[in-house]
BALUM-618830 format. One record per atom (N, C-alpha, C): residue in one letter; x, y, z. Coordinates in steps of 0.02 Angstrom, whole numbers, padded with zeros to 5 digits, always signed. Layout:
aXYZ/...
This chain:
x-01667+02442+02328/x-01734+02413+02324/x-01781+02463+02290/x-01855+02439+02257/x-01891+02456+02241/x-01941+02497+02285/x-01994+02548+02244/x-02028+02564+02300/x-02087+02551+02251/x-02097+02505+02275/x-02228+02505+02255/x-02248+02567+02268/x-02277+02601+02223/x-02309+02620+02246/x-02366+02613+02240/x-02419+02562+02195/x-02478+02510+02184/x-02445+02484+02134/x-02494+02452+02121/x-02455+02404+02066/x-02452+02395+02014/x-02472+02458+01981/x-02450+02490+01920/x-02392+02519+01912/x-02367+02561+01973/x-02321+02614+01970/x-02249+02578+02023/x-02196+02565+01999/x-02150+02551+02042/x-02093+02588+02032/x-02074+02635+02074/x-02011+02697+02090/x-01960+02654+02077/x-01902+02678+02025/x-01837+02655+02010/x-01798+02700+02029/x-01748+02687+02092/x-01707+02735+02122/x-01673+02767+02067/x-01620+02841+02060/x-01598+02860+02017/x-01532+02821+01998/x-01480+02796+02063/x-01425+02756+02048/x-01433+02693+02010/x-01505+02682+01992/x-01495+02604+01967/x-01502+02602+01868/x-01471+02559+01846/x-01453+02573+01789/x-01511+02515+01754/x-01524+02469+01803/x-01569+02422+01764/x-01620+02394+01809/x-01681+02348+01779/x-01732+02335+01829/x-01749+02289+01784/x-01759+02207+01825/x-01771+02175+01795/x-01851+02133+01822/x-01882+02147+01770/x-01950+02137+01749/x-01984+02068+01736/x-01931+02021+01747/x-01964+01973+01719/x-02024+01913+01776/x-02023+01940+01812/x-02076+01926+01878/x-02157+01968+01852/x-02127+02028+01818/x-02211+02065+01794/x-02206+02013+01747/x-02160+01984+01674/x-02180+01960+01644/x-02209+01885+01653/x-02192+01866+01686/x-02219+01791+01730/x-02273+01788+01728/x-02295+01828+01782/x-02355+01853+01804/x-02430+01859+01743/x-02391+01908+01687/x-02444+01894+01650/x-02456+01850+01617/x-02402+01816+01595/x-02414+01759+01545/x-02455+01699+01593/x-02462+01674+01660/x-02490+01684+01702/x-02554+01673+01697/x-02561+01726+01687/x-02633+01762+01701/x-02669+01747+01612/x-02623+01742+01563/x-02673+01739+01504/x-02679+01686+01499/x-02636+01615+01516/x-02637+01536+01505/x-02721+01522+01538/x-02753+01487+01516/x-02824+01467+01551/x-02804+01401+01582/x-02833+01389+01651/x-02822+01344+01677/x-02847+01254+01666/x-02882+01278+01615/x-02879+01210+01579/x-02906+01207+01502/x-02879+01187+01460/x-02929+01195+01389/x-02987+01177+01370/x-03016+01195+01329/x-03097+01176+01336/x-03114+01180+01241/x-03106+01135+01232/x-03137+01134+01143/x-03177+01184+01126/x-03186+01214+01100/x-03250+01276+01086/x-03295+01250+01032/x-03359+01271+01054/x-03399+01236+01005/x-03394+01288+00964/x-03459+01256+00895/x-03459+01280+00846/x-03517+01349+00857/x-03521+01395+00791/x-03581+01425+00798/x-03647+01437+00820/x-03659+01366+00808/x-03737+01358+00832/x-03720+01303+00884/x-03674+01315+00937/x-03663+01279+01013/x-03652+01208+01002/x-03629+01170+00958/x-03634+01097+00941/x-03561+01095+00951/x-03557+01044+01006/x-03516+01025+01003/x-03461+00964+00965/x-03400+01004+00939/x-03360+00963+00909/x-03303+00947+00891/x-03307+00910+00965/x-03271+00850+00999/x-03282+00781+00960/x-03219+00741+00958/x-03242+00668+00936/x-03285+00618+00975/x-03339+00606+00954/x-03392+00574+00994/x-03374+00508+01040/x-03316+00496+00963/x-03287+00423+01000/x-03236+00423+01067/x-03214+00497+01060/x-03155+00499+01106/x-03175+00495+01177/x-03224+00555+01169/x-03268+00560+01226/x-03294+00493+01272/x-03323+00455+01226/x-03345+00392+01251/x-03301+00346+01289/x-03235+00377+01259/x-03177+00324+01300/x-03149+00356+01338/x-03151+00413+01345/x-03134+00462+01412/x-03191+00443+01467/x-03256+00452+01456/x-03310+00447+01500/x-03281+00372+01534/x-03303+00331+01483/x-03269+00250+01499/x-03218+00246+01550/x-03171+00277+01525/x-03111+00282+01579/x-03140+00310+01663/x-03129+00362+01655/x-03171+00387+01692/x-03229+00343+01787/x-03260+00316+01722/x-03312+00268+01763/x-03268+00205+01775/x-03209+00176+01774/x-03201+00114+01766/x-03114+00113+01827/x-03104+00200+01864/x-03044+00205+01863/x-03065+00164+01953/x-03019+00143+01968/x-03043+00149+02040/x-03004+00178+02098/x-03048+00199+02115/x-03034+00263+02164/x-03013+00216+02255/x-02964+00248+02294/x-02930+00254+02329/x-02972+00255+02393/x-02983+00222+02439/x-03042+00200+02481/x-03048+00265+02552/x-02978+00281+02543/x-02941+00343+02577/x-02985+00402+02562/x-02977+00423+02481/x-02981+00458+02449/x-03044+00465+02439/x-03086+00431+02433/x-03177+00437+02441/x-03202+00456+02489/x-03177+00447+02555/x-03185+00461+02622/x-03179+00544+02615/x-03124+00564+02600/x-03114+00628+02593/x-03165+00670+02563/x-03184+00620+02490/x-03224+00667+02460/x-03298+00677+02483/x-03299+00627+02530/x-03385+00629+02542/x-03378+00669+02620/x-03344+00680+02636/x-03306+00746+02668/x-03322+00815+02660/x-03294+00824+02590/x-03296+00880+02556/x-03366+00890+02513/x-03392+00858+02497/x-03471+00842+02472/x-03531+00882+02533/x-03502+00863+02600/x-03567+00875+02640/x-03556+00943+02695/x-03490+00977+02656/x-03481+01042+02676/x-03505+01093+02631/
């Protein structure tokens, strides 16, 4: 076994011939993915996104219907 010693530094006994890393590499790739994408606007903050798309996402959106269960919950979570 390994020894931590923080978590930068991890002791590799002398008998061991290999150490496999791919849990640090996980980890970062991980850590650089953003948890959701986000269009970036332009220079001067304008966004540009398709106006039309948007409109049918919003649309969607407003038109989905929600789970009578599931509202309960959220007005739940709303007044905490």
């Amino acid at each position: 076994s390994y020894l931590e010693e923080s978590e930068e530094v991890i002791v590799i006994p002398a008998d061991q011939h290999q150490y496999d890393s791919s849990h640090l590499l996980y980890e970062y790739i991980m850590l650089l993915l953003p948890l959701r994408k986000v269009h970036p606007d332009d220079e001067n903050g304008n966004n540009l996104c398709n106006p039309e798309v948007i409109e049918k996402l919003n649309w969607h959106q407003a038109t989905t219907v929600i789970d009578s269960r599931w509202e309960v919950l959220k007005k739940l979570k709303d007044n905490s």
